[in-house]
PDB file of N, H, CA, C and O in Angstrom:
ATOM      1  N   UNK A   1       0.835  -1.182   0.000  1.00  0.00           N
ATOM      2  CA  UNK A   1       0.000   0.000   0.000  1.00  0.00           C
ATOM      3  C   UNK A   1       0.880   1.245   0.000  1.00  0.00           C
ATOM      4  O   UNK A   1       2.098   1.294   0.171  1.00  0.00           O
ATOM      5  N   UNK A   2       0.125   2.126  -0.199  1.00  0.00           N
ATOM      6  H   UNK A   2      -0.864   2.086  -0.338  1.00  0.00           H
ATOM      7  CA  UNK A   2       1.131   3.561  -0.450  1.00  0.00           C
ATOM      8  C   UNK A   2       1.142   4.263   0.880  1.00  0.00           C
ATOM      9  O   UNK A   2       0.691   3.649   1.847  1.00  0.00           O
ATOM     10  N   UNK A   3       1.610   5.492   1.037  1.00  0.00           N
ATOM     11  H   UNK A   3       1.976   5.991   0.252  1.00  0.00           H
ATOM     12  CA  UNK A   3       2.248   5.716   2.040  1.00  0.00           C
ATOM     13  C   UNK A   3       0.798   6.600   2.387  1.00  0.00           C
ATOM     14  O   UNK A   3       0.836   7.213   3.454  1.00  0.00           O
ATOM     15  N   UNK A   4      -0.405   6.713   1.624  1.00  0.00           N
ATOM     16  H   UNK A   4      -0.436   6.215   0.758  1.00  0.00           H
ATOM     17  CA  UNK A   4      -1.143   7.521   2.546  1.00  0.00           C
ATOM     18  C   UNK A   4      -2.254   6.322   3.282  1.00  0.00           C
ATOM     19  O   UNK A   4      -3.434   6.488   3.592  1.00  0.00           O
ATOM     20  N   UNK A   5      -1.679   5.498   3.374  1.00  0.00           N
ATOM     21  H   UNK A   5      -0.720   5.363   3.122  1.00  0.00           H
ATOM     22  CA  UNK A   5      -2.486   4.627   4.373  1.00  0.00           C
ATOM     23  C   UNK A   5      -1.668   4.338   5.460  1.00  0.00           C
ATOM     24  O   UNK A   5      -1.965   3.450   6.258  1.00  0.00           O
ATOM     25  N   UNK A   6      -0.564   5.078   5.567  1.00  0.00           N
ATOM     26  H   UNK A   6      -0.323   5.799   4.918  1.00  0.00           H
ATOM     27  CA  UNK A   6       0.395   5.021   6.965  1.00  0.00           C
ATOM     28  C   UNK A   6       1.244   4.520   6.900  1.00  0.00           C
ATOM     29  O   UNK A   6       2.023   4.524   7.852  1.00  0.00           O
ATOM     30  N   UNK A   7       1.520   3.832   5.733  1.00  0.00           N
ATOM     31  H   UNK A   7       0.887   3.829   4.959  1.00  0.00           H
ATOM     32  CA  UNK A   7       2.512   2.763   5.835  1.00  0.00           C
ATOM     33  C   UNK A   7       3.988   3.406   5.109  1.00  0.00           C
ATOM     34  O   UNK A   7       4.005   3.741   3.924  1.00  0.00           O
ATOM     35  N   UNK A   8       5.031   3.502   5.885  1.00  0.00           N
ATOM     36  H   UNK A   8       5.017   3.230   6.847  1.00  0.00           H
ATOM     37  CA  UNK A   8       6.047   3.953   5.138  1.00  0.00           C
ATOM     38  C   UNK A   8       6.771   3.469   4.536  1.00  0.00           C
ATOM     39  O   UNK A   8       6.335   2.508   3.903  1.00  0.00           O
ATOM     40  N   UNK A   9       8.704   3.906   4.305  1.00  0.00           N
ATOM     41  H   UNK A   9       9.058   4.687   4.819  1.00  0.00           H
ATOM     42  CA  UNK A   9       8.728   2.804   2.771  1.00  0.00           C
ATOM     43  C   UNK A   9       9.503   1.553   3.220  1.00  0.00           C
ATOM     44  O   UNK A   9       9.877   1.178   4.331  1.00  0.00           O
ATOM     45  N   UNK A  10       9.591   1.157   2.276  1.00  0.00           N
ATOM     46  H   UNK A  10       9.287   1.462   1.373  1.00  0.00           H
ATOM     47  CA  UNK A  10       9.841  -0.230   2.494  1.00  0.00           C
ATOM     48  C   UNK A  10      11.621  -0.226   2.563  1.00  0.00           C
ATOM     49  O   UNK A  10      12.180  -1.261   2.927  1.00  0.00           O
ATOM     50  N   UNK A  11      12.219   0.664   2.292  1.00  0.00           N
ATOM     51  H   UNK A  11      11.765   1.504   1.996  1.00  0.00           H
ATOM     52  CA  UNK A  11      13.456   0.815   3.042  1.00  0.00           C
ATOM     53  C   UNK A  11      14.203   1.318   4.031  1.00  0.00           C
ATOM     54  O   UNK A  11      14.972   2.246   3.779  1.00  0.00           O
ATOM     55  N   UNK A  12      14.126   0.911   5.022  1.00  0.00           N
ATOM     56  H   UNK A  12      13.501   0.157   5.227  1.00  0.00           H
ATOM     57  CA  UNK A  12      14.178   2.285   6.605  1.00  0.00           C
ATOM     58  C   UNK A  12      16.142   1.890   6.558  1.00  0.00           C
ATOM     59  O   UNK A  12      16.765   2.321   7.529  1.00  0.00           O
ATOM     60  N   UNK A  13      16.771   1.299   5.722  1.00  0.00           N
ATOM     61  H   UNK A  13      16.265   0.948   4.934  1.00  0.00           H
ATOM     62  CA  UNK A  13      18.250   1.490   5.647  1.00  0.00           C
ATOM     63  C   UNK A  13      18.801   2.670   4.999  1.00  0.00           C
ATOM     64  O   UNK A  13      20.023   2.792   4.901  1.00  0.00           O
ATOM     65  N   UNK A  14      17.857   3.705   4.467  1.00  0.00           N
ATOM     66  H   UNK A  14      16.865   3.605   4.546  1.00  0.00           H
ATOM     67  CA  UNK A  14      18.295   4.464   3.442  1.00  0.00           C
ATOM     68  C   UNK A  14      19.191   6.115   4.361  1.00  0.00           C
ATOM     69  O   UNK A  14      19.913   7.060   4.042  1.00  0.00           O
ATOM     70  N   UNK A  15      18.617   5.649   5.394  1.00  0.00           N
ATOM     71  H   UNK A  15      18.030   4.882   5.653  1.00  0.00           H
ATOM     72  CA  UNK A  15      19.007   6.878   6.726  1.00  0.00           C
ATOM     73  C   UNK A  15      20.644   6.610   6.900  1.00  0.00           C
ATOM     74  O   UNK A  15      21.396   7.491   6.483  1.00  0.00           O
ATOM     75  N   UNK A  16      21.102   5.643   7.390  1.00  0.00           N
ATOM     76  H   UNK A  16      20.491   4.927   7.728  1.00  0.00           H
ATOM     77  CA  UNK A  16      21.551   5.491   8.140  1.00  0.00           C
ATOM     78  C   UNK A  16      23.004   4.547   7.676  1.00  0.00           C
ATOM     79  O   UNK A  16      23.662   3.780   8.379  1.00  0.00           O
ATOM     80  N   UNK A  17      23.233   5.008   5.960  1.00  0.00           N
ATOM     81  H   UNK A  17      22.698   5.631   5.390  1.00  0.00           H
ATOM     82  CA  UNK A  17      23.847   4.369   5.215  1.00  0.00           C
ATOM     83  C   UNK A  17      25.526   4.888   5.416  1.00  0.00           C
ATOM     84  O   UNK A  17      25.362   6.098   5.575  1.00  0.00           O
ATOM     85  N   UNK A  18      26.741   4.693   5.481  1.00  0.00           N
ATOM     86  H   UNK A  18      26.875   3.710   5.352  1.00  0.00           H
ATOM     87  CA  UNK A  18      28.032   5.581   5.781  1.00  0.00           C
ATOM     88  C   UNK A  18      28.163   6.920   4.991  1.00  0.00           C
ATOM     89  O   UNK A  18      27.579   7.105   3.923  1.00  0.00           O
ATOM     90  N   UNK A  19      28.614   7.433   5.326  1.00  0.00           N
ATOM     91  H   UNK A  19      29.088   7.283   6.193  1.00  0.00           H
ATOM     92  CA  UNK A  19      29.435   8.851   4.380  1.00  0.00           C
ATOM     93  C   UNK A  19      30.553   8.185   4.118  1.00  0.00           C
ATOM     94  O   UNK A  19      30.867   7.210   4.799  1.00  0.00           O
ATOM     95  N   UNK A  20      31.272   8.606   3.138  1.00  0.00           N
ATOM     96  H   UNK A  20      31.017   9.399   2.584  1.00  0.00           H
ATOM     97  CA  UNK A  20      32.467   8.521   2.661  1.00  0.00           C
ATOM     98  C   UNK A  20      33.436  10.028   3.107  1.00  0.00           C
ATOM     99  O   UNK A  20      33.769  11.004   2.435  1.00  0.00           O
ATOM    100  N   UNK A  21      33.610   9.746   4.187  1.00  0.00           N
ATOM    101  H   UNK A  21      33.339   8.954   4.734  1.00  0.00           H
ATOM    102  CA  UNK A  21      35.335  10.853   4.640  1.00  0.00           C
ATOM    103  C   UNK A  21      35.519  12.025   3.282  1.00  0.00           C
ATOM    104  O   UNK A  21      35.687  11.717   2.102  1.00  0.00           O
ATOM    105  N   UNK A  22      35.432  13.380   3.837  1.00  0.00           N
ATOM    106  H   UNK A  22      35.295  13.630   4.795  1.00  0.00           H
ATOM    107  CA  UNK A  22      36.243  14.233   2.324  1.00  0.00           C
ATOM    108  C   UNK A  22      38.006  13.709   1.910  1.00  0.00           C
ATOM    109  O   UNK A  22      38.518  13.764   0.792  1.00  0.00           O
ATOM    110  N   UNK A  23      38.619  13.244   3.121  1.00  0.00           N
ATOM    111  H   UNK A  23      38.204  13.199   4.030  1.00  0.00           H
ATOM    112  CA  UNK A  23      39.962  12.747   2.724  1.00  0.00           C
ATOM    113  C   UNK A  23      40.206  11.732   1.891  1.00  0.00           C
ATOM    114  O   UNK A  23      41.259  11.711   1.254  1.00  0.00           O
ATOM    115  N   UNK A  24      39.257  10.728   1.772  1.00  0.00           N
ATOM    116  H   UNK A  24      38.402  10.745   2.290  1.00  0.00           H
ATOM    117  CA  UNK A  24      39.182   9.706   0.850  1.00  0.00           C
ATOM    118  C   UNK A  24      38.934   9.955  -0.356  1.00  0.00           C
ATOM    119  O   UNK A  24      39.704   9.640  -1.263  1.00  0.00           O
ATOM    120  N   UNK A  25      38.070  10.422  -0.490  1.00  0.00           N
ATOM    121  H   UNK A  25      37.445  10.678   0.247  1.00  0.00           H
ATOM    122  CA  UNK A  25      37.019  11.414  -1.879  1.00  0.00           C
ATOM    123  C   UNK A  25      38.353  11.327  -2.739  1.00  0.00           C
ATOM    124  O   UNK A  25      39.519  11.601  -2.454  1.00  0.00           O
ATOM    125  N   UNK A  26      37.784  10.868  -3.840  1.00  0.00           N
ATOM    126  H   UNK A  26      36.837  10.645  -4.072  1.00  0.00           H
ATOM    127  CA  UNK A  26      39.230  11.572  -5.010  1.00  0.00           C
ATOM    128  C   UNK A  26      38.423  12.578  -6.293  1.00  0.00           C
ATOM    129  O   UNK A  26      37.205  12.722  -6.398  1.00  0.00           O
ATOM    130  N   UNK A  27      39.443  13.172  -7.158  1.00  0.00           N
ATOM    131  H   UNK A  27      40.432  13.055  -7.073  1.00  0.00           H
ATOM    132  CA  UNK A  27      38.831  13.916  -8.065  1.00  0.00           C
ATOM    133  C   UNK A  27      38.599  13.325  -9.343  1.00  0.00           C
ATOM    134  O   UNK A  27      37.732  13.612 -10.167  1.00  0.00           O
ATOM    135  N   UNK A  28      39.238  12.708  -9.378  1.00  0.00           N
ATOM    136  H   UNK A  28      39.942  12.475  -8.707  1.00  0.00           H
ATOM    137  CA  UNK A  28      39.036  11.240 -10.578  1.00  0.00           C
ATOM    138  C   UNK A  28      40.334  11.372 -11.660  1.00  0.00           C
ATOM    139  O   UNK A  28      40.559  10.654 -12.635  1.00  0.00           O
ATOM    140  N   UNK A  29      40.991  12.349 -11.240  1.00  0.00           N
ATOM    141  H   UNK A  29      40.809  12.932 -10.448  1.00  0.00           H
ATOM    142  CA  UNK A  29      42.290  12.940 -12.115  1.00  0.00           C
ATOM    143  C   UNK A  29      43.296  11.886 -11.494  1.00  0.00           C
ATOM    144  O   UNK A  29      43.279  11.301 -10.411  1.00  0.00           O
ATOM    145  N   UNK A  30      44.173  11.850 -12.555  1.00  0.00           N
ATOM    146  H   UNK A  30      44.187  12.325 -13.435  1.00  0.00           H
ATOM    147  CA  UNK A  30      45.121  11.109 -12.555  1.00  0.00           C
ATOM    148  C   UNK A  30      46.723  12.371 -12.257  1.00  0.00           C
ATOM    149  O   UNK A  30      47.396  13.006 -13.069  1.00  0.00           O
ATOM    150  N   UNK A  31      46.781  12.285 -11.053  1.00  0.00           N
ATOM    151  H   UNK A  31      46.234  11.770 -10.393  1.00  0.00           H
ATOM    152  CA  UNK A  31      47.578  13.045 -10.864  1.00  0.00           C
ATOM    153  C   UNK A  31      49.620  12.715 -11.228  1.00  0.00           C
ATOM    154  O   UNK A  31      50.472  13.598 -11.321  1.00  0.00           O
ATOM    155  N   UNK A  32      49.795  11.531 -11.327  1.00  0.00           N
ATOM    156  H   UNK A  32      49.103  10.813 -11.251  1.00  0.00           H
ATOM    157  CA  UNK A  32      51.338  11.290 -11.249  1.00  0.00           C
ATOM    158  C   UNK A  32      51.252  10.588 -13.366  1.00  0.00           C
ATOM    159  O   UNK A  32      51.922   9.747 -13.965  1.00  0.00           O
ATOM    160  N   UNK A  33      50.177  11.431 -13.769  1.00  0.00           N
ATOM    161  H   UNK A  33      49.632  12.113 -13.282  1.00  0.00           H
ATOM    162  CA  UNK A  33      50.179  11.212 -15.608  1.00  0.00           C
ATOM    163  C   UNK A  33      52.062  12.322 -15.973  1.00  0.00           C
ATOM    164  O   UNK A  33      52.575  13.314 -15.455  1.00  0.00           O
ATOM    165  N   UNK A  34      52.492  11.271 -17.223  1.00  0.00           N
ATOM    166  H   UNK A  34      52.075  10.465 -17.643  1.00  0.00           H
ATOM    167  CA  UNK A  34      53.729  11.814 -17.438  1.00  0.00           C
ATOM    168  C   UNK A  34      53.323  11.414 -18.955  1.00  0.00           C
ATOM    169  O   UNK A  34      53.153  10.305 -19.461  1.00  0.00           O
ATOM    170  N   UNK A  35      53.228  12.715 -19.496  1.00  0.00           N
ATOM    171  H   UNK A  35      53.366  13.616 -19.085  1.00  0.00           H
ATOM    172  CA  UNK A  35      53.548  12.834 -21.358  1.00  0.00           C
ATOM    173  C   UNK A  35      54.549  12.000 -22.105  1.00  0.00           C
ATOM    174  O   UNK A  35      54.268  11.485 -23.187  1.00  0.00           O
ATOM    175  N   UNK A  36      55.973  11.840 -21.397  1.00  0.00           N
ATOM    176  H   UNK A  36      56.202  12.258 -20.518  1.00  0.00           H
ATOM    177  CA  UNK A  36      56.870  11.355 -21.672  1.00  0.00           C
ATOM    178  C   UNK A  36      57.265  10.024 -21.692  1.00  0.00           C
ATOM    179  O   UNK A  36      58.088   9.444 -22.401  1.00  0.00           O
ATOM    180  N   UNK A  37      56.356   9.536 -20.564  1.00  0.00           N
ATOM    181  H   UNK A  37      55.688  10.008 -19.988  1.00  0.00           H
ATOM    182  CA  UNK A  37      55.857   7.960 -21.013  1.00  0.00           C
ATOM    183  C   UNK A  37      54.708   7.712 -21.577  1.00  0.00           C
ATOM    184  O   UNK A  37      54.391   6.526 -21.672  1.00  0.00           O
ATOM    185  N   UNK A  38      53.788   8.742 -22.096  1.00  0.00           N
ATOM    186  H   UNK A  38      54.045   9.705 -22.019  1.00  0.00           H
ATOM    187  CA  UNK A  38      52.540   8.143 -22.511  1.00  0.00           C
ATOM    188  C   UNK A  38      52.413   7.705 -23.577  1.00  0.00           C
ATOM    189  O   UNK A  38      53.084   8.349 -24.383  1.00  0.00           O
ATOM    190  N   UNK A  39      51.879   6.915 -24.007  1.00  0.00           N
ATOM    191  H   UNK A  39      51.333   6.393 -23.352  1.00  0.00           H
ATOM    192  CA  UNK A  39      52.089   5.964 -25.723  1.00  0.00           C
ATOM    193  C   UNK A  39      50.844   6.752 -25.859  1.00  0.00           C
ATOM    194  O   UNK A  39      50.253   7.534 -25.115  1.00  0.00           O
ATOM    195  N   UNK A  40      50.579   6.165 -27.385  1.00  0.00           N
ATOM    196  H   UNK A  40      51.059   5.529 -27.990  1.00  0.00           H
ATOM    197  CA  UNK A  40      49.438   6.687 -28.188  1.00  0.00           C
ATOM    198  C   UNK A  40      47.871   6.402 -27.857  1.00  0.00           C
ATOM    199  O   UNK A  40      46.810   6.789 -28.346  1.00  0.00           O
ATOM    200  N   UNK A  41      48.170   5.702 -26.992  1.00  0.00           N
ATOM    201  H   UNK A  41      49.032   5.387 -26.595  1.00  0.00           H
ATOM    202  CA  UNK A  41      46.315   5.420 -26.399  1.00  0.00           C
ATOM    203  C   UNK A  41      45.978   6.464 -25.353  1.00  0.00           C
ATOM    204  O   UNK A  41      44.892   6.969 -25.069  1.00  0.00           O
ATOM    205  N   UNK A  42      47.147   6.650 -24.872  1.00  0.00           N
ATOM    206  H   UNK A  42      48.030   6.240 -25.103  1.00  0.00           H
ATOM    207  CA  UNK A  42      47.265   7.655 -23.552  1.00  0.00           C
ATOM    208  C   UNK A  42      47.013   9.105 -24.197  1.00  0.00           C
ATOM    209  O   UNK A  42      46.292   9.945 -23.659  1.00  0.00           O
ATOM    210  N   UNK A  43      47.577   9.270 -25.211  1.00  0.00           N
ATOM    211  H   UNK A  43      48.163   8.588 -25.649  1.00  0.00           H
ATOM    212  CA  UNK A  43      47.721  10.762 -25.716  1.00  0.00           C
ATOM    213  C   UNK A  43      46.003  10.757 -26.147  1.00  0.00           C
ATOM    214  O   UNK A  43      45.435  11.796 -25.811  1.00  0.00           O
ATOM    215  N   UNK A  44      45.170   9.779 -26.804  1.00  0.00           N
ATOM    216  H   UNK A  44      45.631   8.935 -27.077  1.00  0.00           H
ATOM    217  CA  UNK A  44      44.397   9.751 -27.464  1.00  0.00           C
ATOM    218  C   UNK A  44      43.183   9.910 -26.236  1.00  0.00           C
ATOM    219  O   UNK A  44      42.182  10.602 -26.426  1.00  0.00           O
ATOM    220  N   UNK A  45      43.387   9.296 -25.187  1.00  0.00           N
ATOM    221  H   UNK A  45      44.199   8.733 -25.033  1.00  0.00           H
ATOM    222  CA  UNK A  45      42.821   9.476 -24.039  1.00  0.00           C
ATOM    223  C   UNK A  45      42.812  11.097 -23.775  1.00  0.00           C
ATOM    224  O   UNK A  45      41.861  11.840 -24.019  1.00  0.00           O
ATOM    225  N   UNK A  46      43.790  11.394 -23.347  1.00  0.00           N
ATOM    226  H   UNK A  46      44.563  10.790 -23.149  1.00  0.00           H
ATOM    227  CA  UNK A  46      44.155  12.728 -23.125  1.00  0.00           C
ATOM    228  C   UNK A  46      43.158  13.606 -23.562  1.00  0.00           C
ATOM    229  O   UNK A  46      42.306  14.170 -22.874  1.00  0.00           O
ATOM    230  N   UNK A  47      43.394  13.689 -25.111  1.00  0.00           N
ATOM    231  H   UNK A  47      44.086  13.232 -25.670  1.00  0.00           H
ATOM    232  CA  UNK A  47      42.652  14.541 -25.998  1.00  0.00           C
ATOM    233  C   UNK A  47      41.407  14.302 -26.167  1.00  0.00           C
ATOM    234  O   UNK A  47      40.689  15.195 -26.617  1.00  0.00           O
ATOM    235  N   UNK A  48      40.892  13.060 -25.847  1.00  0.00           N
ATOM    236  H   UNK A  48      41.475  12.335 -25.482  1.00  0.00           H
ATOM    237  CA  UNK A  48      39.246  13.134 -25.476  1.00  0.00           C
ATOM    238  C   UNK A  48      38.738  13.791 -24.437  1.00  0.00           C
ATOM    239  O   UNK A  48      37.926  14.715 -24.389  1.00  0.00           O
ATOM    240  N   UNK A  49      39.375  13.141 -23.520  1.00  0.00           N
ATOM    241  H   UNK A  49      40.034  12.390 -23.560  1.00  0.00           H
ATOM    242  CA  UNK A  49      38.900  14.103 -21.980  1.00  0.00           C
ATOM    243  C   UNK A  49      38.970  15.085 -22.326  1.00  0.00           C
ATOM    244  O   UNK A  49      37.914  15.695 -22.156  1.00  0.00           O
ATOM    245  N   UNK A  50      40.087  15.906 -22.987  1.00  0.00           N
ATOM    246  H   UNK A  50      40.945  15.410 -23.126  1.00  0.00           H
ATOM    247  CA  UNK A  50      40.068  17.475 -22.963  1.00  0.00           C
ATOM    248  C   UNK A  50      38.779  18.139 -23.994  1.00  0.00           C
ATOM    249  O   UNK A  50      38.227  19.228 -23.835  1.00  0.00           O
ATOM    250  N   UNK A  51      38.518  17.162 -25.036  1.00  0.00           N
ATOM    251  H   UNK A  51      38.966  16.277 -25.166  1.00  0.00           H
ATOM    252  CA  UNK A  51      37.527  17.431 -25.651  1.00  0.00           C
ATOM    253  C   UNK A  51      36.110  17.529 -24.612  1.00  0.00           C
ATOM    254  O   UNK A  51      35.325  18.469 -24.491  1.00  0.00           O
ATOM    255  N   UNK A  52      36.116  16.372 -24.020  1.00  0.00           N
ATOM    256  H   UNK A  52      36.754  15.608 -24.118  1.00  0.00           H
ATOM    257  CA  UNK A  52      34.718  16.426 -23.375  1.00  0.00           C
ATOM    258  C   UNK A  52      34.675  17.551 -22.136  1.00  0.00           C
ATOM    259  O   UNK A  52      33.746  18.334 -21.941  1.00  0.00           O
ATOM    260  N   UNK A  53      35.545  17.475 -21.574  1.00  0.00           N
ATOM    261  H   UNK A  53      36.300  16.838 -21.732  1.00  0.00           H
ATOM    262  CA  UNK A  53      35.258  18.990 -21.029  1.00  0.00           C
ATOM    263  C   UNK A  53      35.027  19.775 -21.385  1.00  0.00           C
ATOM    264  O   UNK A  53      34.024  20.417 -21.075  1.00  0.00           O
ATOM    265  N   UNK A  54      35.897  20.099 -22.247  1.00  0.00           N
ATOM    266  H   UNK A  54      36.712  19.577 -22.499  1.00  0.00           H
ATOM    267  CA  UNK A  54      35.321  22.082 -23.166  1.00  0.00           C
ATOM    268  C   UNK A  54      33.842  21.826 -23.471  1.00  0.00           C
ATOM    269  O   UNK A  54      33.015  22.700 -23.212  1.00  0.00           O
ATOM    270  N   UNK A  55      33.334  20.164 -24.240  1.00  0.00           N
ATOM    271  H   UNK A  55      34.006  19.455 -24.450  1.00  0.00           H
ATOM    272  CA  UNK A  55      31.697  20.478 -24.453  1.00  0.00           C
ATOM    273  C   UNK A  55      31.277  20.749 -23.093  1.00  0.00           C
ATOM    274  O   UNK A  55      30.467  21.668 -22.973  1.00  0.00           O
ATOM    275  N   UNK A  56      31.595  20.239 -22.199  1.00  0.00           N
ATOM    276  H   UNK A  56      32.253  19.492 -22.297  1.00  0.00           H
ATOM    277  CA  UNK A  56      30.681  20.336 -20.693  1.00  0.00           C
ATOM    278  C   UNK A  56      31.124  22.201 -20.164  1.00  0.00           C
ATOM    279  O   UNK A  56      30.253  23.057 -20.011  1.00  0.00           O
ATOM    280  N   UNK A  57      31.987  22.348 -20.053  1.00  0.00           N
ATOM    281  H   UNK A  57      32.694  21.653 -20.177  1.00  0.00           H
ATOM    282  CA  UNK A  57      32.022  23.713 -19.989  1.00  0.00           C
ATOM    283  C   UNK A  57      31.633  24.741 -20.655  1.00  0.00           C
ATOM    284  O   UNK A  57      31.169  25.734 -20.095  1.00  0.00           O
ATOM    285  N   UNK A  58      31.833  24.590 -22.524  1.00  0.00           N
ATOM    286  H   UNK A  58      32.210  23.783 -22.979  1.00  0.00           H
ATOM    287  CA  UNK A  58      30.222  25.311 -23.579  1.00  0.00           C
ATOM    288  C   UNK A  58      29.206  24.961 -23.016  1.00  0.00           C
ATOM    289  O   UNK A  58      28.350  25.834 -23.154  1.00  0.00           O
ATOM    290  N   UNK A  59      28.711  23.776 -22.209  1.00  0.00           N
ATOM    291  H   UNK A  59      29.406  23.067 -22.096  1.00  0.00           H
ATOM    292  CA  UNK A  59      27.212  23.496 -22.068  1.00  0.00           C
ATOM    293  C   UNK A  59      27.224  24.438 -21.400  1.00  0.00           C
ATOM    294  O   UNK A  59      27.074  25.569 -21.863  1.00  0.00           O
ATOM    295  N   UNK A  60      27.440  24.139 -19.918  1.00  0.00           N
ATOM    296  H   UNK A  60      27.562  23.221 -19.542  1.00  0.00           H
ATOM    297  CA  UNK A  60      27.039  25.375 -18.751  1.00  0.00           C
ATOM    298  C   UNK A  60      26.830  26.520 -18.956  1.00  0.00           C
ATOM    299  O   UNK A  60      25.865  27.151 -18.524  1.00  0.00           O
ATOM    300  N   UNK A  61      28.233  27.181 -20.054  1.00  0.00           N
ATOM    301  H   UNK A  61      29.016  26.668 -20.405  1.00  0.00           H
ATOM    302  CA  UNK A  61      28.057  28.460 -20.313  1.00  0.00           C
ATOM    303  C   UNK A  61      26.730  29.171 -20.289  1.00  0.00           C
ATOM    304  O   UNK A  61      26.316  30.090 -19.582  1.00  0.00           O
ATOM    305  N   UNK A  62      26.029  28.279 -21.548  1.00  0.00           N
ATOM    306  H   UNK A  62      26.366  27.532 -22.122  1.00  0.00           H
ATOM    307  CA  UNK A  62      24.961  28.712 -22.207  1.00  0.00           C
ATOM    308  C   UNK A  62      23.493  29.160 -20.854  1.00  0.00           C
ATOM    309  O   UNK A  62      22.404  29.583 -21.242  1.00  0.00           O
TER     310      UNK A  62
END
């Protein structure tokens, strides 16, 4: 039944689930990346990410 017959939801774990620490948290960047070893999948990597940001940063702009 739905919740206007009193009944609430059917997950009461959703409270009381951990946080994850801000010290743990990462930024998803690859911080110890070196050009000078990177082969051609890496560079090709590179230049996507950098692509998909600038679209995500034109998006917002707008």
């Amino acid at each position: 039944m739905g919740r206007s017959r009193g009944h609430g939801s059917r997950d009461k774990n959703k409270a009381s689930l951990p946080q994850v620490p801000k010290n743990m948290k990462s930024d998803g960047q690859d911080v110890e990346f070196s050009k000078e070893m990177a082969d051609g999948a890496d560079l090709e990597a590179l230049a996507r990410a950098n692509a998909a940001n600038q679209r995500v940063q034109n998006r917002s702009k707008k």
